[in-house]
C-alpha positions in Angstrom: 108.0 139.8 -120.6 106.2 136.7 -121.1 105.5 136.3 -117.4 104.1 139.3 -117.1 101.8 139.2 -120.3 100.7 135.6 -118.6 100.1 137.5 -115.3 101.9 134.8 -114.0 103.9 135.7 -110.8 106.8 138.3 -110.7 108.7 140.9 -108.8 109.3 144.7 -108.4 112.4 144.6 -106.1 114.3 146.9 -104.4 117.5 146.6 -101.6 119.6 148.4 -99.8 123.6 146.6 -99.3 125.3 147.6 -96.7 129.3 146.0 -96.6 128.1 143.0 -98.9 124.9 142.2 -96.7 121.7 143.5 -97.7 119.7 145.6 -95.0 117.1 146.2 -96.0 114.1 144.5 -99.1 111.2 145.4 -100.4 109.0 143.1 -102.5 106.0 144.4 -104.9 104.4 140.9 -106.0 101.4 142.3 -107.9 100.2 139.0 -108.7 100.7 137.0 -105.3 97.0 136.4 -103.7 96.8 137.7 -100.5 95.9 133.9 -99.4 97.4 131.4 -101.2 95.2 128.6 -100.1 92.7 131.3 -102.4 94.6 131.9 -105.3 91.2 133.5 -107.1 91.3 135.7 -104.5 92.6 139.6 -103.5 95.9 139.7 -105.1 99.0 142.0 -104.8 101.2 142.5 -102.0 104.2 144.3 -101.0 106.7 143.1 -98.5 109.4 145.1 -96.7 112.2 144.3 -94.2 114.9 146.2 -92.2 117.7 143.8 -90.6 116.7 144.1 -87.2 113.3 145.5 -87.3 111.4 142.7 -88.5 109.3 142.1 -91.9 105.9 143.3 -92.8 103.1 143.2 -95.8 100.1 145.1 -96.9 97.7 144.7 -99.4 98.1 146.7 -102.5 94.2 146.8 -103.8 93.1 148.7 -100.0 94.6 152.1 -99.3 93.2 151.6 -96.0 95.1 148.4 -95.2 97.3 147.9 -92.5 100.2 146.2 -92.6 101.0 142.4 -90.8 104.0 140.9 -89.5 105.7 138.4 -91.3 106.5 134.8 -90.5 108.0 132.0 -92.0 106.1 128.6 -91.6 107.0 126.2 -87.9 108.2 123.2 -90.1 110.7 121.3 -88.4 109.8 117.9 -89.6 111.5 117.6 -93.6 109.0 115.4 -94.5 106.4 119.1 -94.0 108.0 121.0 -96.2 106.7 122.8 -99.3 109.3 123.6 -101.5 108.9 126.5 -104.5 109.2 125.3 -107.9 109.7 127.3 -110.9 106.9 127.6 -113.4 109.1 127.3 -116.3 111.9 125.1 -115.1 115.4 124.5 -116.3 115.3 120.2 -116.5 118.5 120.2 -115.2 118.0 122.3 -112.1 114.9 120.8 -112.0 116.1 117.5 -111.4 118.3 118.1 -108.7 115.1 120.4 -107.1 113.3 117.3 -107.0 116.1 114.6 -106.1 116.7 117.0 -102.9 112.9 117.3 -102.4 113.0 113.2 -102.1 116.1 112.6 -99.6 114.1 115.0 -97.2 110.9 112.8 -98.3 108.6 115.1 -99.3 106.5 115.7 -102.5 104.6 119.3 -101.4 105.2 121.7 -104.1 103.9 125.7 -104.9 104.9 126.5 -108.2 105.4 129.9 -109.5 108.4 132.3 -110.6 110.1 135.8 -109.9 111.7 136.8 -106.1 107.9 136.2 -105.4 109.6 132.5 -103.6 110.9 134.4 -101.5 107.9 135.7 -100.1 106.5 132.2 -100.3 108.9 131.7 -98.0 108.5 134.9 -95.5 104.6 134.6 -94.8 105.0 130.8 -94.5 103.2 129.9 -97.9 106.5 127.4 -99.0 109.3 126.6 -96.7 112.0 125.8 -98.8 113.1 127.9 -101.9 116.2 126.7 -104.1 118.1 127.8 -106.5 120.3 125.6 -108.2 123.1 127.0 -110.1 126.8 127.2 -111.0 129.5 129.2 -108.6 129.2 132.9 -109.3 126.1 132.5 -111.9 123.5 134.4 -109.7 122.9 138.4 -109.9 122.8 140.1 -107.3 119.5 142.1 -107.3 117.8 138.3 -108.3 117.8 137.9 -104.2 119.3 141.2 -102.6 115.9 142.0 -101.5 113.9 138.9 -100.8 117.1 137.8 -98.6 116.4 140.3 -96.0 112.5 139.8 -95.5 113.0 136.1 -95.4 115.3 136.4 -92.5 113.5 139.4 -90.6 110.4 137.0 -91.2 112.5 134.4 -88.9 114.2 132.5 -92.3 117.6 131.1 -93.4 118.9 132.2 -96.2 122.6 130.5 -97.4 124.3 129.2 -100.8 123.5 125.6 -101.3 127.2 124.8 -99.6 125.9 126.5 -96.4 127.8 129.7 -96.7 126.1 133.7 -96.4 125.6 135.5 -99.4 128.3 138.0 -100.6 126.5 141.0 -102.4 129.8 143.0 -102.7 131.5 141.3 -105.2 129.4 143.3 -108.3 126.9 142.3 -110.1 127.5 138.9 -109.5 127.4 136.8 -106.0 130.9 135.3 -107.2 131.4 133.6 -104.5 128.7 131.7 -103.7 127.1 128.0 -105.3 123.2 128.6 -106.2 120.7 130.1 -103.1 118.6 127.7 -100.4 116.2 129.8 -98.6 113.6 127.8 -95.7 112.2 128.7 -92.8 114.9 128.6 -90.7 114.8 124.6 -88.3 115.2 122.7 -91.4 117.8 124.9 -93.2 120.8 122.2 -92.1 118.9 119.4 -94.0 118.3 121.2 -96.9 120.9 122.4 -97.6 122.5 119.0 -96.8 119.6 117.3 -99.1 120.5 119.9 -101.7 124.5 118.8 -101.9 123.3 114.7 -102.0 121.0 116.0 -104.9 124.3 117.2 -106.8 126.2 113.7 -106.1 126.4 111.9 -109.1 124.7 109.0 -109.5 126.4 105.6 -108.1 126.4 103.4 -111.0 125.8 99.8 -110.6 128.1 97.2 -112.6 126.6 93.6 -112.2 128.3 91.0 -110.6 131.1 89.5 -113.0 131.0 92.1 -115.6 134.5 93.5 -114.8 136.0 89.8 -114.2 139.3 89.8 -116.9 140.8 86.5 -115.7 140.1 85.1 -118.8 141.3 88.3 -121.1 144.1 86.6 -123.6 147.6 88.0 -122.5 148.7 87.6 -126.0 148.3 89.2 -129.2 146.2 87.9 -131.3 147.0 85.8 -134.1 147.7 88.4 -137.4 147.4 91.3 -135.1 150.1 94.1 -134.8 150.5 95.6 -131.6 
């Protein structure tokens, strides 16, 4: 609700799943400029993909428009990459967003909400999309239908172990750890950046400070042990 009375960015989605893979997504981002590097622009798009037919968009202000061909960004160096961040971010997920962000060495951001990432993704406005979250914590219809136009665009789509998506387990992808979606050549070291994020931090103990050659062996005087 509050997204929407912001007219920040969100998502009318719809998918088709076909024996836990979905076949076909269609995106209605009302919000999303048709250019991005014009955000007070044209806006509202919709986005639609069949698996094997390819992904397309038309502008939703011109009856008379025709639709184009999506297709992610050509990123293959890490250091390129724009990665989606979430308007109104968790901290926590946050922090490991931006941790895996650094170990590929990059600071490029676009920020904004909704299954509109994923079409970030598709026309090559962002090239990474995460989504960090707990095993089984992710609804289905969050990503059943931006999944498929990312891929027909020419993405990756994957949990952040590196594993497809499972859509036939319910409402729930129960199977799967959080959501990386890029533009396909850097997918490996995202998703490996993503897992280095989740490491916890090495702790340092200075030199000495764990050093009990001195600790006294016996009890101490008016002590009962």
């Amino acid at each position: 609700g509050d997204v929407y009375k912001r007219q920040d960015q969100y998502a009318v989605a719809l998918a088709l799943v076909v024996d836990g893979k979905p076949v076909m997504g269609v995106l209605g981002c009302p919000n999303l400029p048709h250019d991005q590097t014009n955000p007070e622009g044209g806006k509202g798009v919709l986005q639609a993909a069949v698996k094997g037919k390819g992904a397309v968009e038309i502008r939703l202000d011109d009856p008379k428009a025709r639709p184009r061909t999506l297709r992610v960004d050509g990123v293959t160096d890490p250091k390129e990459a724009v990665v989606c961040d979430r308007v109104e971010a968790d901290k926590a997920a946050q922090s490991t967003i931006d941790r895996a962000a650094a170990h590929l060495g990059t600071d490029k951001r676009l920020h904004l909400d909704s299954q509109a990432k994923y079409a970030a993704v598709a026309r090559g406005d962002a090239s990474i999309y995460y989504r960090d979250a707990s095993k089984g914590s992710q609804k289905a219809w969050d990503h059943g239908a931006g999944v498929p136009v990312v891929q027909e665009a020419g993405g990756k789509v994957t949990d952040g172990k590196g594993r497809d998506l499972d859509f036939g387990r319910g409402k729930y992808l129960k199977k799967n750890h959080g959501i990386v979606a890029t533009s396909g050549a850097i997918h490996d070291p995202a998703v490996e950046a993503l897992k280095e994020a989740k490491k916890p931090p090495k702790v340092e103990v200075p030199e000495g400070m764990l050093d009990f050659s001195g600790f006294h062996e016996e009890p101490l005087e008016g002590w009962e042990w």
